[in-house]
N, C-alpha and C positions, 0 to 999 in steps of 0.2 A: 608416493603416488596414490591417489583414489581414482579410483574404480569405478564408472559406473555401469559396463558393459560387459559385453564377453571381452576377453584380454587372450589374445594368443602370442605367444611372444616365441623367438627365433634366434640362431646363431647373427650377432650385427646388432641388434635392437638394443642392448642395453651397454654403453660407455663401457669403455674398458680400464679407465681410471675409477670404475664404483668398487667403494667397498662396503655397502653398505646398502638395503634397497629394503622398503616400506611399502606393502601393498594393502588398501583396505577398501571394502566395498566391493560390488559388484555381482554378477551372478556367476560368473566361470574365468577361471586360469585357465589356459594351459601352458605348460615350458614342454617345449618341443627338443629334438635332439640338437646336443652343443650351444642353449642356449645359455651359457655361460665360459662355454671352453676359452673365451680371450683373455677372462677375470683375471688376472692374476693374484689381487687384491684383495677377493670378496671375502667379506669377515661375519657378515650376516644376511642372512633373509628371512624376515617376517610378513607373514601374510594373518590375516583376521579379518573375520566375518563376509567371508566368500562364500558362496554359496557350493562350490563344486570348483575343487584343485585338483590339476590330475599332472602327475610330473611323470614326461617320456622317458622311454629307453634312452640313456645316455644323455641327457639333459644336462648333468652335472660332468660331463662330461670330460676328464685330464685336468682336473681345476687343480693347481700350484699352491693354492695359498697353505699357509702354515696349517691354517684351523677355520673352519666353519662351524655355525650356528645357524640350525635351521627350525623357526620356532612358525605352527599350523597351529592361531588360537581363534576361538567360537566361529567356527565353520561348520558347513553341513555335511560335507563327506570331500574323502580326501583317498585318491588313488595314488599308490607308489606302483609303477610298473616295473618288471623285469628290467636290472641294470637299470635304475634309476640314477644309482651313485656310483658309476664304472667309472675305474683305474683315478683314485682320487689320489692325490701326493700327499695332504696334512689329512689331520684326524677331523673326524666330524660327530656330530653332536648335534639331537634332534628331538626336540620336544612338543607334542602337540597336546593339545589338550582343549577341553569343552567343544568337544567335536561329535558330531552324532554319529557319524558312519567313517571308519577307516579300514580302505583294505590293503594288505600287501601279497603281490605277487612272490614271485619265485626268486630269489638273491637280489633284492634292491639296493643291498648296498654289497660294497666291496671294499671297503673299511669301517667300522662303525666304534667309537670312544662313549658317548652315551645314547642310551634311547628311551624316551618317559612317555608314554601314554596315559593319561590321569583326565580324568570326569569324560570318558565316554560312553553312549551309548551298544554302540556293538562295533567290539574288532574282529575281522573276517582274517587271519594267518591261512596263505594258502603253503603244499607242498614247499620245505626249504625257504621259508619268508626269512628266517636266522642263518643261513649259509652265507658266510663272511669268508670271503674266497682271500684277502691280504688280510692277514691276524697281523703283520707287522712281527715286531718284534716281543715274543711269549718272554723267552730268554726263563730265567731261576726264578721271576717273580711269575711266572703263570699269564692267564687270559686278563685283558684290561678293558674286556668288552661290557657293559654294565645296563640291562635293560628292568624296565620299572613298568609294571600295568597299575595300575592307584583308581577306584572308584571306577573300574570299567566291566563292562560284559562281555564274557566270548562264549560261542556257542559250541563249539567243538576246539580241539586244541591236534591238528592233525599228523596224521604220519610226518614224521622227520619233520618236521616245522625248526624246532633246533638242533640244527646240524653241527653247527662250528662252536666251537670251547666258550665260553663263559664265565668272567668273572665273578655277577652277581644275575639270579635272575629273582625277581621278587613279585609276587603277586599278594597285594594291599588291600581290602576293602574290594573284592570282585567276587563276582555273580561268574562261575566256568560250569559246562552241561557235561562233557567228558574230557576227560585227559584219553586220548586212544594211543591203541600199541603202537609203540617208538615214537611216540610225540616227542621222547629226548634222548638221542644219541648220539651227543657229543662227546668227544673224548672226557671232557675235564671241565666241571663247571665248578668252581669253588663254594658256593656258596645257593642255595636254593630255600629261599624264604615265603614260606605260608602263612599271612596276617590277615584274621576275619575274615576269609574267603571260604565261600560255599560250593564245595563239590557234588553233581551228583554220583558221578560217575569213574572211578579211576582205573580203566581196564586192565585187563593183562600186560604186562612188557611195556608199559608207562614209561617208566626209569629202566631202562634195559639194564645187563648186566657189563653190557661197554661201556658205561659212563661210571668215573668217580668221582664222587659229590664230598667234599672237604666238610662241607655242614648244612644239616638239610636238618627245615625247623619247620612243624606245625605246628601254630599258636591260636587260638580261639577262632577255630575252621568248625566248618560242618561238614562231614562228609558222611554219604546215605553209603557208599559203596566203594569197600576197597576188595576188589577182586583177587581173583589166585594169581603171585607173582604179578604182582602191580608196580613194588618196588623190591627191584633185584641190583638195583645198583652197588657197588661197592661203597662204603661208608667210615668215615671218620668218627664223625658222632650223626646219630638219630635223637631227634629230639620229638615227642608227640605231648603238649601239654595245654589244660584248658582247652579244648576242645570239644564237639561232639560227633561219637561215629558212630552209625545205626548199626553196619556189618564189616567185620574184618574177616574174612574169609578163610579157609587153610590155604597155608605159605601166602598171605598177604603181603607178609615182607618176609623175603628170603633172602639171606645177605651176611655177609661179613662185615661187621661193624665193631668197633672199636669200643664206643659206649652207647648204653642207650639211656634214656630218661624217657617215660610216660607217666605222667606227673599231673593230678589235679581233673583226668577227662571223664566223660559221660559217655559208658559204652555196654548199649543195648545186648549186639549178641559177641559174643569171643569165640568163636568158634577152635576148632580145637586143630593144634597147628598155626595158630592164625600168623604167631611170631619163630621165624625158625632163624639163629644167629648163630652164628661162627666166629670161629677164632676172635672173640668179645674178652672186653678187661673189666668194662662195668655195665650194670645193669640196675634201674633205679623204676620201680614201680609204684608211686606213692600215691594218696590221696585221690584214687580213682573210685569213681560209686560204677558199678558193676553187674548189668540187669543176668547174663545168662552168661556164665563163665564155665566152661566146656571144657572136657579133659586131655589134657596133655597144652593147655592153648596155648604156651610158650614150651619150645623147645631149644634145649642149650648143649654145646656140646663142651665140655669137661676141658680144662683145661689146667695149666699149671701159673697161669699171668693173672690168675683174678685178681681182682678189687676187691669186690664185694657184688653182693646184688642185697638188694634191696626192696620188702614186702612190705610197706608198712602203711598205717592208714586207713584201708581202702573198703570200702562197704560192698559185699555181695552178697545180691539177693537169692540168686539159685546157684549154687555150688553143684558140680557134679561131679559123680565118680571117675575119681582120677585128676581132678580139675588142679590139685597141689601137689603134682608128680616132680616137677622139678626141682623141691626142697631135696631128694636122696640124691640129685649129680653135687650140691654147693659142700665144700663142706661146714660144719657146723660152727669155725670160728668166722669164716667170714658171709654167713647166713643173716640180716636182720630183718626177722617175720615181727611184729610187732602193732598191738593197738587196729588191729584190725574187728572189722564189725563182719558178722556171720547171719541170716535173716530165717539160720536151724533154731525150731524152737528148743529151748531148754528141756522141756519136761510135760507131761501133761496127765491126764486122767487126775486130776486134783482132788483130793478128798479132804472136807474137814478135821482137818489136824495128823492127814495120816498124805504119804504121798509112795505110790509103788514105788519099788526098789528097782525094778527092771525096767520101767520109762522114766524116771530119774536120774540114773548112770547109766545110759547106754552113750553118750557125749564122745567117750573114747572109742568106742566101736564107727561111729561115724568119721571119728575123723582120720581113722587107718584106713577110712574107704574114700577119701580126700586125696590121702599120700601115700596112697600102696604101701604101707610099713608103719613099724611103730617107734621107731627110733624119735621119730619130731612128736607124737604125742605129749608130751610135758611142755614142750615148749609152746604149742598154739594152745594149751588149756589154760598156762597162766598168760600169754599174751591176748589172748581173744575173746570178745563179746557175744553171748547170744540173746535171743529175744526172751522173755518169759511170757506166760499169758497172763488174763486180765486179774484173775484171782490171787498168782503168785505176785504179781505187779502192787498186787493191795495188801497183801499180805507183808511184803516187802518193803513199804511205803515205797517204789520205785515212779514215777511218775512217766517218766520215759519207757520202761518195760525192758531197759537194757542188765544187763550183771555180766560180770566176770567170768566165764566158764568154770575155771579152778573155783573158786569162791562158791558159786550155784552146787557145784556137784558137794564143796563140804558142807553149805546148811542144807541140803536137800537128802543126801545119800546115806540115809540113816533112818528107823521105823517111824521115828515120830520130826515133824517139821514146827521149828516154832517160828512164828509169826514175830517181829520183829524190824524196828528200822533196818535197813539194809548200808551199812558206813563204808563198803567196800570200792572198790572202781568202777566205774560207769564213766558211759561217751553219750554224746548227742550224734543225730544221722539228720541227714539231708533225705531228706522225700519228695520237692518242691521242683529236681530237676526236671526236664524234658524229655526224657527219656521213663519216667512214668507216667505219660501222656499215653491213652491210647490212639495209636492212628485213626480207627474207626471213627472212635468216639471225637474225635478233633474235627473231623471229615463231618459227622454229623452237625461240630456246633459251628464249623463255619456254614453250612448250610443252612440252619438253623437262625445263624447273625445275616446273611444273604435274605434269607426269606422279611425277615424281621424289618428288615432297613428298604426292602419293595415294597412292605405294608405302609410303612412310615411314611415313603413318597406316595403310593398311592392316596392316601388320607390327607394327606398336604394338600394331593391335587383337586382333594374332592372339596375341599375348605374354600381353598383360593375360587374353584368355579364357583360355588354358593355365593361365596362374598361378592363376587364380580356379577353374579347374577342378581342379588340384595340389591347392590348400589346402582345399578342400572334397573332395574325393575324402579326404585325408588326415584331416579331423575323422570321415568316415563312417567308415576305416578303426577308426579309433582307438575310435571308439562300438560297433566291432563286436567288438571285443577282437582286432585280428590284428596291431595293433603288437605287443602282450605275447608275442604267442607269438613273431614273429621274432625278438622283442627278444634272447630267451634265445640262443636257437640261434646269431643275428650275435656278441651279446658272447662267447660259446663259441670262436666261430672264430677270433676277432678274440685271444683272449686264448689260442689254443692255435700262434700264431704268437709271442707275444710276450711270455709267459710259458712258453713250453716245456710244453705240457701240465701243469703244475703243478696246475691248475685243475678241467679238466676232464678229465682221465681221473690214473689213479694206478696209479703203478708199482711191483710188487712184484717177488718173484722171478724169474719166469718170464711172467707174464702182467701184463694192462692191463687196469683196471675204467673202463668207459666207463657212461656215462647212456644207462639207458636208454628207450624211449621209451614204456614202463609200467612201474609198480612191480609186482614181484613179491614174495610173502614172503620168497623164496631170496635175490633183493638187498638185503633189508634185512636178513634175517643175516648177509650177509657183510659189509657196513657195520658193524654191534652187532661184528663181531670185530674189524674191522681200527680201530673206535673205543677197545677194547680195548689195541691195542698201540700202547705208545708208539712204535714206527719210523714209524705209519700214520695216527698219531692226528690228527694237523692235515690231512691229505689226507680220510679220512675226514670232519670236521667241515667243511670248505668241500663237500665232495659234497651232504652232507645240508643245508645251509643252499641248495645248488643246488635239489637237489630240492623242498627247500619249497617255494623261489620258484614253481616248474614246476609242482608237482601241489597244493598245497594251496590260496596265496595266489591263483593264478589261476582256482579252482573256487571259493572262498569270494568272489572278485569277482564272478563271474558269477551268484552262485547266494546272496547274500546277501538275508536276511529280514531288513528292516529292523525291524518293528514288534516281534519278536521281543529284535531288539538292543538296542532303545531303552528297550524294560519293563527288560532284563537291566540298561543303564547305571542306572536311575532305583533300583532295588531296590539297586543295589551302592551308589548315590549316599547311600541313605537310614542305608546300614549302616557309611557311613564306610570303606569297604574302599578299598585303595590298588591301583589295576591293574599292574600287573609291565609291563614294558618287553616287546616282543616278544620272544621265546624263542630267534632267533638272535643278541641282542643279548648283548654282555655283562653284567652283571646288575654297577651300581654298588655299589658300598658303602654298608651300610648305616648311618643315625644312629646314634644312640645309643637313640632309641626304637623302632627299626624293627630287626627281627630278621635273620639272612644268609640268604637266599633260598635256596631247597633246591636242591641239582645237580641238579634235571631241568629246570633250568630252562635248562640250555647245550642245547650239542648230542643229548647223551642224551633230554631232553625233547622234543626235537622231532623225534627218531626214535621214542619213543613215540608219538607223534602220528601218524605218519606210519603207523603199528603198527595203532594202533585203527583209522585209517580204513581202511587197506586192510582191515582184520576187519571192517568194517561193511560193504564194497563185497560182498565174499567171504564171503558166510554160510556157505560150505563149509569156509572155511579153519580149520586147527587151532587151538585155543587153546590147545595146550600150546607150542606151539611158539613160539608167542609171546612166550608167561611165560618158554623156555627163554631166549629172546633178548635179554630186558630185564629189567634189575636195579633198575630203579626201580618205584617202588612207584604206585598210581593212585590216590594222594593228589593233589587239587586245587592245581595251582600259586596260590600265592600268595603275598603279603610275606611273612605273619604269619599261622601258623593264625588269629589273632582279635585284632581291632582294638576297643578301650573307647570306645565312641560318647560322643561328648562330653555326651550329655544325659541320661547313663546312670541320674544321681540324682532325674530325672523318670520316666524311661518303664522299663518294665522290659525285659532281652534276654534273648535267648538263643542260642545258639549254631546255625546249621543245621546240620542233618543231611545226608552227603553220602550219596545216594542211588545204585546204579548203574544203575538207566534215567534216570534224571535227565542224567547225565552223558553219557551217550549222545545222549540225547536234542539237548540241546545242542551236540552235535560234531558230530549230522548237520544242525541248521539253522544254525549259523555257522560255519564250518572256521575262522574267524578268532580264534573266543575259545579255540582251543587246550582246554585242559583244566577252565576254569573252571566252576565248578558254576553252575547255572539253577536260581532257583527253580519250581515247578509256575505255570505259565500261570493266572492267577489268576478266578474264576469271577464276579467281583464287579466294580466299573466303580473304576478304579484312581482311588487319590486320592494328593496328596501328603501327602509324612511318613512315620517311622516305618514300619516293618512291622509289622503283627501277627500275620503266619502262620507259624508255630512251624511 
C-alpha cells in the first residue's frame, strides 16, 4: 500500500487473512489499539519513508502468529508507546534503521527476540524502554534477547533503561553523552560490547553491582570519564583494549573478575586505585602508552588461582611514587614485567669525558621508590628502558635517546665514560598519540582553523562582489557607448608601437598627418590629395576608413532611426535591389548578371560621405570647395543602376527618381546607409508588395 496521506488505521481495517503488509509514503501512520489483534497470520510489517509512525498501547495487541518481523526504514521519527507489543504469543523481531528520531517509552514490548537500531540520528530510551516483562523461556542457555545500536546517537542513557536480562547488548560506531547511575540493572546480560564508540560520560553505578556480565569488551572507544565505581558489576572477563581514556578515576572498576586484559590503550591520567580486582585468575597489561600513572593505580588481592599477570610493553611518562606497588602481592615465578619504556631520564650533569658518580647510579634508588622494595630491582634494570640526554644520545651514537637501564648504569657507573657505539638493547616509542595533544592547545588551533576558514569566506565574498560589480559596471559602460570611443584611441596606441605609425598618422615630406579629434573641410582636402597620389594612396585610405569608424559609424550608432530604416529595407526588399557591402570593404567581383560597382564605392566614397556630412553639420561651409575636392559624381551607390524585378511580367515598374533632398535627407537620419537613396516617407499605412509610388 502507498501512502499519500495521513493513515490511521484501527481494530477491522486490515484483512485477517494478511500476512504480510507494505506501507510507503505519506506523512503519518498511526496503528491504534488492536489494530491487528485478528492477524493470526502476520509474518511482516514494513513501513519506509513516512514521515511520522507512532504505534499505540496495545496495537500489537494478543497477535498468535508464530513470529513477526517488524522492519521502520528512512523515516523521520518513530514513536513506540507504552505496551506497544502487549501479551504477543511468537517471538518478534525489529529492525529500524536510517531513521532520524526514535523514541521508546516505558515497556513497549513484552517479548522481544531481536532489536537493531543502525544509522540514526538520535534515540531518546525513556525509564524501563528494555523491561521485557515475558523472557520466555531463559532455561540453562540464559537470555535470548539481543539488541544492537550501529552508527546511532543517544544523548543520555537513563536510569533503569535496561531492566530485563540480556543476551547481547552491543553499542557499534555511536556518539553516547552519559551512561547515568543504574542505566543497567538487569540480572544477567551475557555479553556487553563497546565498538568505536565515544563516551563522555560514565557515572557512578553504571553497571551496578546486581548485574553479571559473562563478557564485557572495550575496543577502540573514547571515553573522557570513567567515574568512581562506574563499573562494579560482577565479571567473567574484562576486556579494555585499543582504546582512549582521558580519566579513570579511584575504584573506577571495582569488581570481581576472572580476567582482565588492558591491552594496546592511550591513557592520560591512572589515577591511583583506579582498578580494584578480586578474586582474579589473570591479568594482562600490555602495550599501553601511559601519560600520568599514580600510585597504587591497580590494586590486587593475593591469591592462590593465579595465572599470571602481565606488565609488559607499556611506555610511561610520569611514574609516581608507589605507582609499581603491585609487583610485592605477584609472586616472582608467575610475575612478567618486561620491555617496558620509562621517560626517567638516565643520567645527567654531563661532563666531557667524566660523568658524576652519584647522578649516574641513582637508577636503583628510584626505582625502590616505584615498588616500595628492593626485591624487583634486578629485574626492571635488566627489563627496562630509559631516556638519555642529547650528549649521551651522541656520545652513544643512539639516535632515539633510548638504552637499557642495566647496560647505562655499566657504561656510565665508573670515573671515566667512553664514548662509543652503543650495540646493546634499545626500543622505539610512540609520541604521535592523542593523548600528547594539549587540550588547550587543540581548543586554540581549532579556533584558530574556525577563524581562518571565515577569512577564507569572507575574501570569497569580497572577490565574487567586485567581479559582479566589473561585469556589470562593464555591460553599463558598453550600453553607454564608451567602450567604442576608447576602443579607437587604445587600438591607435597600441598599433602605433607596433606597426610604426603606419596606421595612424602618415608620413610625407616634412610633416605628419595625425587624426584629428574633429573633421574639418581643410582635413579632408588634404586626404582627397594625398588619396590622389600614388606615394600616399594606401596611407590615405586606411586614415579615411579610420575616420569612418570615429565619426560616422559611431554617430549613426547612437543616433540611428529605426523605423525609418526598416521602411527603407522593406521598399529596397520589394524592388529586388541588391545592398553593396560597406563602402570600406572591397567590393567583390561581380557575376555575370550583376554589373562592376562604381569607384566611389572604395575609399573615395567614403570620403564623399564624410564630405556631405560635414556639409550638412556646417551650413556655412563652401560648396565649391567641396565639388573642388571630389571627383565622384552624387550618383546613388549601388550594384546596378537597375535591377529586373522578377515579376516584372505581372506588375508594371519603373525606375525611381534620385531626388536631392531625398538624398539628404536620408544621410541625415541614417549615417549608416551611406549614399543610398530613400524613398519619401509614405503618407498611407504600409502594406506589403510591390511599390506603387512612382
Amino acid at each position: 500500500m502507498v501512502c499519500f496521506q495521513d493513515l490511521v488505521l484501527q481494530q477491522g481495517n486490515i484483512p485477517k487473512e494478511t500476512t504480510e503488509i507494505f506501507l510507503s509514503g505519506g506523512h503519518s501512520i498511526v496503528f491504534n489499539s488492536k489494530t491487528f489483534n485478528s492477524l493470526k497470520a502476520l509474518a511482516l510489517l514494513r513501513i519506509e519513508k513516512v514521515r511520522s509512525v507512532t504505534i499505540e498501547p496495545k496495537a500489537f495487541f494478543n497477535i498468535q502468529s508464530s513470529s513477526l518481523l517488524v522492519q521502520i526504514l528512512s523515516c523521520d521519527a518513530l514513536l513506540l508507546r507504552t505496551q506497544a507489543f502487549e501479551d504477543m504469543q511468537g517471538s518478534l523481531s525489529t529492525e529500524i534503521m536510517k531513521t532520524k528520531y526514535v523514541k521508546l517509552e516505558e515497556s513497549p514490548f513484552s517479548k522481544l527476540s531481536n532489536c537493531t537500531f543502525e544509522d540514526i540520528d538520535e534515540v531518546a530510551l525513556e525509564k524501563g524502554a528494555f523491561e521485557i516483562k515475558n523472557l520466555g523461556s531463559i532455561g540453562r542457555h540464559g537470555p535470548v534477547s539481543v539488541v544492537l545500536f550501529e552508527n546511532v546517537f543517544i544523548l543520555d542513557i537513563q536510569k533503569e533503561v535496561f531492566r530485563t536480562s540480556l543476551a547481547q547488548i552491543s553499542f557499534k560506531d555511536c556518539r553516547i553523552g552519559n551512561i547515568n547511575f543504574e542505566a543497567f540493572t538487569s540480572a544477567q546480560i551475557s555479553t556487553v560490547l563497546l565498538v568505536n564508540t565515544s563516551i563522555e560520560r560514565m557515572e557512578t553505578g553504571a553497571f551496578s553491582e546486581r548485574i553479571l556480565i559473562v563478557d564485557f569488551q572495550i575496543s577502540k572507544c573514547t571515553i573522557q570519564t570513567l567515574q568512581t565505581k562506574a563499573i562494579t558489576a560482577g565479571m567473567a572477563k574484562l576486556t579494555v583494549n585499543h582504546s582512549t581514556l582521558t580519566d579513570i578515576e579511584p575504584n573506577a572498576i571495582a569488581s570481581t573478575v576472572a580476567k582482565v586484559e588492558v591491552i594496546g590503550n592511550q591513557i592520560i591520567n591512572f589515577f591511583s586505585t583506579a582498578i580494584t580486582i578480586h578474586n582474579w585468575n589473570s591479568i594482562i597489561m600490555d602495550q599501553n602508552i601511559i601519560k600520568n600513572l599514580y600510585s597504587d593505580f591497580i590494586v590486587i588481592s593475593k591469591s592462590s588461582e593465579i595465572e599470571g599477570f602481565s606488565f609488559k610493553g607499556n611506555e610511561i611518562y610520569n611514574a609516581m611514587e608507589g605507582s609499581l606497588d603491585f609487583i610485592q602481592t605477584i609472586d616472582e615465578g608467575k610475575m612478567l614485567f618486561d620491555d617496558n619504556f620509562f621517560n626517567q631520564g638516565c643520567g645527567s650533569n654531563f661532563l666531557p669525558g667524566l660523568y658524576s658518580v652519584s647522578s649516574r647510579c641513582d637508577l636503583p634508588d628510584w626505582i625502590k621508590l616505584l615498588t616500595n622494595s628492593t626485591a624487583h630491582t634486578a629485574l626492571i634494570m635488566d627489563s627496562s628502558f630509559c631516556r638519555v640526554d642529547e650528549a649521551l644520545s651522541k656520545c652513544f651514537s643512539l639516535p632515539e635517546g633510548i638504552i637499557n637501564m642495566q647496560n647505562f648504569s655499566e657504561k656510565t657507573c665508573s670515573n671515566n665514560t667512553i664514548c662509543e657505539p652503543y650495540k646493546g638493547e634499545t626500543r622505539t616509542i610512540n609520541t604521535t598519540g592523542k593523548i600528547f595533544v594539549d587540550s588547550d592547545q587543540s581548543h586554540k588551533q581549532s579556533w584558530l582553523i574556525f577563524i581562518i576558514v571565515l577569512i577564507g569566506f569572507f575574501i570569497m565574498a569580497l572577490v565574487g562582489t567586485f567581479v559582479a560589480l566589473l561585469v556589470r559596471g562593464s555591460r553599463w559602460l558598453k550600453r553607454k557607448g564608451y567602450f567604442r570611443n576608447h576602443y579607437y584611441n587604445n587600438q591607435q596606441s597600441n598599433e602605433e608601437e607596433e606597426e610604426e605609425n603606419t596606421i595612424v598618422t602618415i608620413d610625407t615630406e616634412n610633416e605628419k598627418l595625425e587624426i584629428p579629434q574633429e573633421l574639418t573641410i581643410e582635413f579632408l582636402q588634404e586626404l582627397s590629395k594625398r588619396l590622389d597620389d600614388p606615394a600616399t594612396h594606401q596611407e590615405a585610405s586606411d586614415m579615411i576608413e579610420r575616420l569612418y569608424e570615429m565619426f560616422i559609424v559611431d554617430e549613426s550608432y547612437e543616433n540611428n532611426n529605426r523605423e525609418e530604416e526598416a521602411h527603407l529595407y522593406e521598399e529596397l526588399g520589394n524592388l529586388s535591389l541588391q545592398i553593396p557591402p560597406p563602402p570600406y570593404q572591397e567590393q567583390a567581383p561581380a557575376t555575370a548578371q550583376v554589373s562592376q560597382a562604381p569607384p566611389e564605392n572604395g575609399p573615395r566614397g567614403i570620403l564623399k560621405l564624410m564630405e556631405e556630412k560635414f556639409s550638412t553639420n556646417e551650413p556655412n561651409a563652401s560648396n565649391t570647395d567641396l565639388s573642388n575636392t571630389s571627383t565622384s559624381s552624387t550618383k546613388p551607390i549601388l550594384t546596378s543602376d537597375y535591377s529586373e524585378p522578377l515579376d516584372k511580367d505581372v506588375h508594371l515598374y519603373s525606375e525611381l527618381k534620385a531626388r536631392e533632398e531625398a538624398k539628404k535627407d536620408s544621410i541625415k537620419s541614417n549615417g549608416s546607409m551611406v549614399l543610398r537613396p530613400l524613398p519619401d516617407r509614405p503618407g498611407y499605412l504600409f502594406q506589403a508588395g510591390p511599390s506603387t509610388k512612382l
